[in-house]
Backbone bond lengths (Angstrom), bond angles and torsions (degrees), N, CA, C in turn:
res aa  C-N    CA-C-N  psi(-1)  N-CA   C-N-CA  omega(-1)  CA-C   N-CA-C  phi
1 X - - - 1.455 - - 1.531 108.34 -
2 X 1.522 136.12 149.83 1.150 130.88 -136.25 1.988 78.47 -115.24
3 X 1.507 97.14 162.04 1.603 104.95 -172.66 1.594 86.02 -90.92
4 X 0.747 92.11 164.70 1.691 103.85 -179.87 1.864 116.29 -157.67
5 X 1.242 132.27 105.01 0.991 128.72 -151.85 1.635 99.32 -106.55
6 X 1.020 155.12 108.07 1.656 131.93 152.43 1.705 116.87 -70.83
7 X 1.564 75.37 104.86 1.906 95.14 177.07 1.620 120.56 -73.67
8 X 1.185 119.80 -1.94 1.123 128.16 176.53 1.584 126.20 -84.18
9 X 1.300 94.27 -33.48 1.496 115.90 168.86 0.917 126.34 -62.11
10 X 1.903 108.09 -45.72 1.267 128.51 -155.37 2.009 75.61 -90.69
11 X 1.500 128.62 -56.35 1.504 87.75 -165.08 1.509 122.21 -88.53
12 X 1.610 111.83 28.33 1.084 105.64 161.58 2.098 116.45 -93.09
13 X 1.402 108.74 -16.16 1.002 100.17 174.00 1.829 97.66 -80.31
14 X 0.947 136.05 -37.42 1.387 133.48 172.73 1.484 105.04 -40.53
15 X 1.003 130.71 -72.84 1.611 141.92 -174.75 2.061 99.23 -35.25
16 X 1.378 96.57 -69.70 1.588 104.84 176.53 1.624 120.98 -34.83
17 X 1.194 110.14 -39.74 1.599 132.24 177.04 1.128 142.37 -80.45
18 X 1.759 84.69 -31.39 1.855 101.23 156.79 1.592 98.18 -80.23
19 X 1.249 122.45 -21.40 1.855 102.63 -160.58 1.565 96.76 -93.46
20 X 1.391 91.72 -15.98 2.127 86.16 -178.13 1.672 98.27 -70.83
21 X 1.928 102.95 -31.01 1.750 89.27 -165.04 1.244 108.90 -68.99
22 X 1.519 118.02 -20.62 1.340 106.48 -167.83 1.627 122.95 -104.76
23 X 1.268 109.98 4.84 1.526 132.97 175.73 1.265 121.60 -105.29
24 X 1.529 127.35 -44.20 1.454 130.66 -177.09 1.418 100.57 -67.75
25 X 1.406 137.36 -34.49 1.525 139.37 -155.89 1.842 89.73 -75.48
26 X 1.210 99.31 -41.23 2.022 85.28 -159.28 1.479 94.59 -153.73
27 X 1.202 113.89 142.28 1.554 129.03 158.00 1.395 130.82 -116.33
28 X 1.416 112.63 162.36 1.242 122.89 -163.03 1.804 112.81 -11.42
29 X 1.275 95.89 -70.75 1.741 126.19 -177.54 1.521 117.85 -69.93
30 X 1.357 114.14 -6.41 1.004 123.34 155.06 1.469 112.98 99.56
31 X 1.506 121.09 164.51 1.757 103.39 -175.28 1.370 134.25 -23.77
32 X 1.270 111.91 143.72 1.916 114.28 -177.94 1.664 96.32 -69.01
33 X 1.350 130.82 -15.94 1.553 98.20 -167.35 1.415 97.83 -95.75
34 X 1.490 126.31 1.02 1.321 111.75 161.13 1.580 125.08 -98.73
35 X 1.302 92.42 34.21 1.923 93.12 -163.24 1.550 85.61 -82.10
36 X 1.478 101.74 153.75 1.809 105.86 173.16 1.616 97.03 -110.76
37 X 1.296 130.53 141.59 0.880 139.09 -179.54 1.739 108.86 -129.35
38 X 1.779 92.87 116.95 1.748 84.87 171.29 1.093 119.04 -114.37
39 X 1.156 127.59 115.29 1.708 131.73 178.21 1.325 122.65 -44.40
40 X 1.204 117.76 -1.21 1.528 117.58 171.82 1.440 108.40 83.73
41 X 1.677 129.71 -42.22 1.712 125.39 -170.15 1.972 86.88 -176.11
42 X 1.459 89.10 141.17 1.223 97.42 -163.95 1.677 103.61 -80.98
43 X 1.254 107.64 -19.89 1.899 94.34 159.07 1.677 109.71 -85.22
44 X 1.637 141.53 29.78 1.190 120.81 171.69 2.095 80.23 -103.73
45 X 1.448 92.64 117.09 1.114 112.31 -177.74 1.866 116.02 -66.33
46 X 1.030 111.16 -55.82 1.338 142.06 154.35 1.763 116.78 -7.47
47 X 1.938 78.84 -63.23 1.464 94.66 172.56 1.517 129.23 -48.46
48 X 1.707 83.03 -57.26 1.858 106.57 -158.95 1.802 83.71 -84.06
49 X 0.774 158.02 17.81 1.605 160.44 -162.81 1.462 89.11 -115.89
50 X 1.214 132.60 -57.64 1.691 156.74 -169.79 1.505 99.51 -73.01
51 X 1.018 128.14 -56.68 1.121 129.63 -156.95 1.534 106.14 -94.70
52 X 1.633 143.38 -17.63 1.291 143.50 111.35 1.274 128.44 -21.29
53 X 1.285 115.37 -63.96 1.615 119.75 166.51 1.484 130.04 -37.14
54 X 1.674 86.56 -58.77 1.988 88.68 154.76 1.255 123.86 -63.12
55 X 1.174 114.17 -47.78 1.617 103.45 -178.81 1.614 115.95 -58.63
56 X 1.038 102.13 -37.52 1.713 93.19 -174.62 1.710 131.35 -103.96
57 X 1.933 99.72 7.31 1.158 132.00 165.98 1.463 116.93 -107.83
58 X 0.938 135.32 -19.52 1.112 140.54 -111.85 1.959 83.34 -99.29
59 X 1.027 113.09 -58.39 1.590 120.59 -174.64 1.783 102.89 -64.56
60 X 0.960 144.99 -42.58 1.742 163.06 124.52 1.609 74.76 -7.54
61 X 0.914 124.58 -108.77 1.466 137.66 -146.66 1.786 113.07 -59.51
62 X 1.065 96.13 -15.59 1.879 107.87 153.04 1.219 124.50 -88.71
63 X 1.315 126.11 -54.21 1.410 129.12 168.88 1.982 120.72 -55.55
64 X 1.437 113.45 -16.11 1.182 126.77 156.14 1.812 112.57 -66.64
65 X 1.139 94.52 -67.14 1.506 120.45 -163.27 1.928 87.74 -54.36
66 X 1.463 132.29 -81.33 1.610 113.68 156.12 1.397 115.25 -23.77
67 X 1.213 139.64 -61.39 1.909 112.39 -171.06 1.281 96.23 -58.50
68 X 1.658 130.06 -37.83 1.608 88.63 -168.30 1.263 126.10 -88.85
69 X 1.694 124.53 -0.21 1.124 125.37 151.15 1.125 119.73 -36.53
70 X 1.808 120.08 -68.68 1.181 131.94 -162.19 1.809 104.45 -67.69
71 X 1.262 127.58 -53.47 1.540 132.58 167.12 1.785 89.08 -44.08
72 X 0.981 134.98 -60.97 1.542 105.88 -168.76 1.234 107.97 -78.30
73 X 1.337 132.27 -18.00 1.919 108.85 -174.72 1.737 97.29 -79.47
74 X 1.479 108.31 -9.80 1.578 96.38 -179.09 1.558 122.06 -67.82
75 X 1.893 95.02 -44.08 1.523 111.39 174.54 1.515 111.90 -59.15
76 X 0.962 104.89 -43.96 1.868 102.70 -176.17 1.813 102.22 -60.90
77 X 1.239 108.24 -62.32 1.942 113.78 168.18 1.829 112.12 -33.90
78 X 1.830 113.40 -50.25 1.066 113.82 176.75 1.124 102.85 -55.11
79 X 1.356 128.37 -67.23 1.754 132.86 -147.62 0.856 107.90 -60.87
80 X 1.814 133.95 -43.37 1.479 140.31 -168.64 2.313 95.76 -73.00
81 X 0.949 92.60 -33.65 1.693 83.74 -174.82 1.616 97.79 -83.00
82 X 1.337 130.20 -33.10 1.786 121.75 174.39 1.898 98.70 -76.67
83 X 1.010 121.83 -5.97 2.044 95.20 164.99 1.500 80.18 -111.17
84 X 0.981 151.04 -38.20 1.969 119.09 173.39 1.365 111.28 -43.87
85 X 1.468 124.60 -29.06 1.484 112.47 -177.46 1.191 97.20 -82.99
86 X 1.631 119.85 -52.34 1.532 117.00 -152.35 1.841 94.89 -64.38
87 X 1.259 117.07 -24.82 1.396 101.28 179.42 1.623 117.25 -75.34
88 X 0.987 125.17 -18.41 1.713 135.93 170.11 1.341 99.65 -67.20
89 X 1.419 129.66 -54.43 1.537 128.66 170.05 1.478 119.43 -65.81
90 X 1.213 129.51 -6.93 1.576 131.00 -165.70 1.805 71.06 -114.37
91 X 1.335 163.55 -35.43 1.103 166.53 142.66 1.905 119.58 -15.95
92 X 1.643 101.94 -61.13 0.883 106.40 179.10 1.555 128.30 -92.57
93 X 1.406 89.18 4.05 1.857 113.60 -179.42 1.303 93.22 -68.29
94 X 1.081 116.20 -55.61 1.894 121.92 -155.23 1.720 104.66 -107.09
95 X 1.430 108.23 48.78 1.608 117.79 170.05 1.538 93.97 -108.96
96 X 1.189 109.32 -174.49 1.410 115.69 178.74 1.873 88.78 -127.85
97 X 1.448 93.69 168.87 1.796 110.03 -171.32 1.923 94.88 -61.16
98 X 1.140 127.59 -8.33 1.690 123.25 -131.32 2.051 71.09 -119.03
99 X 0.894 79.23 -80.67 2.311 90.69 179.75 1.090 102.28 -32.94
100 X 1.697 120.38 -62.80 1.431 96.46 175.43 1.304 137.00 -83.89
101 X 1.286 122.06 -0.91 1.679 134.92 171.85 1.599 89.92 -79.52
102 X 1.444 145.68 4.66 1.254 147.90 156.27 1.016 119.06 -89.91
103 X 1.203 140.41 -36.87 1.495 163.26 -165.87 1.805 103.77 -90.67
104 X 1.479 108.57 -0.60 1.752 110.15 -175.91 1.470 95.21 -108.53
105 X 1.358 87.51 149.31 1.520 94.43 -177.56 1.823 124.00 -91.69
106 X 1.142 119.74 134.53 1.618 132.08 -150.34 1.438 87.56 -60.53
107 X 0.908 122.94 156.20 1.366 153.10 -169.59 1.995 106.52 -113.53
């Protein structure tokens, strides 16, 4: 049965993986553990609840936010090198026994 790869898929999950690598790591305004957050009034509880969280998560919640950049620029790197193979095998699918008994090296 012939390999059959859908490359379209594969570089649309590629595309997704480069944009996670290059978006989840940092935004506009720059790392979350330097975001300033003002609660608006020191009884909107809500606020100052939020604005604690960052402060004392905030680097935790960056150093996450980088692995999954880096875990996705890997997957996108993986995927583009698994359809370079699968395309060498979707290659040698559609040789005949004769092309590739040519393609071996003489003995």
């Amino acid at each position: 049965m012939p390999i059959h790869v859908d490359d379209g898929m594969l570089n649309d999950f590629v595309a997704v993986n480069m944009t996670l690598a290059t978006q989840a790591p940092g935004a506009a305004q720059g790392p979350i553990n330097n975001l300033v957050i003002r609660p608006g009034h020191e009884n909107f509880v809500v606020g100052q609840t939020l604005a604690n969280l960052i402060r004392t998560n905030g680097s935790a919640i960056q150093a996450r936010l980088d692995e999954i950049g880096t875990l996705s620029a890997t997957r996108g790197q993986q995927l583009r090198a698994f359809m370079a193979l699968t395309d060498g095998a979707e290659t040698l699918n559609e040789m005949s026994a004769a092309e590739f008994g040519s393609r071996l090296p003489a003995f």
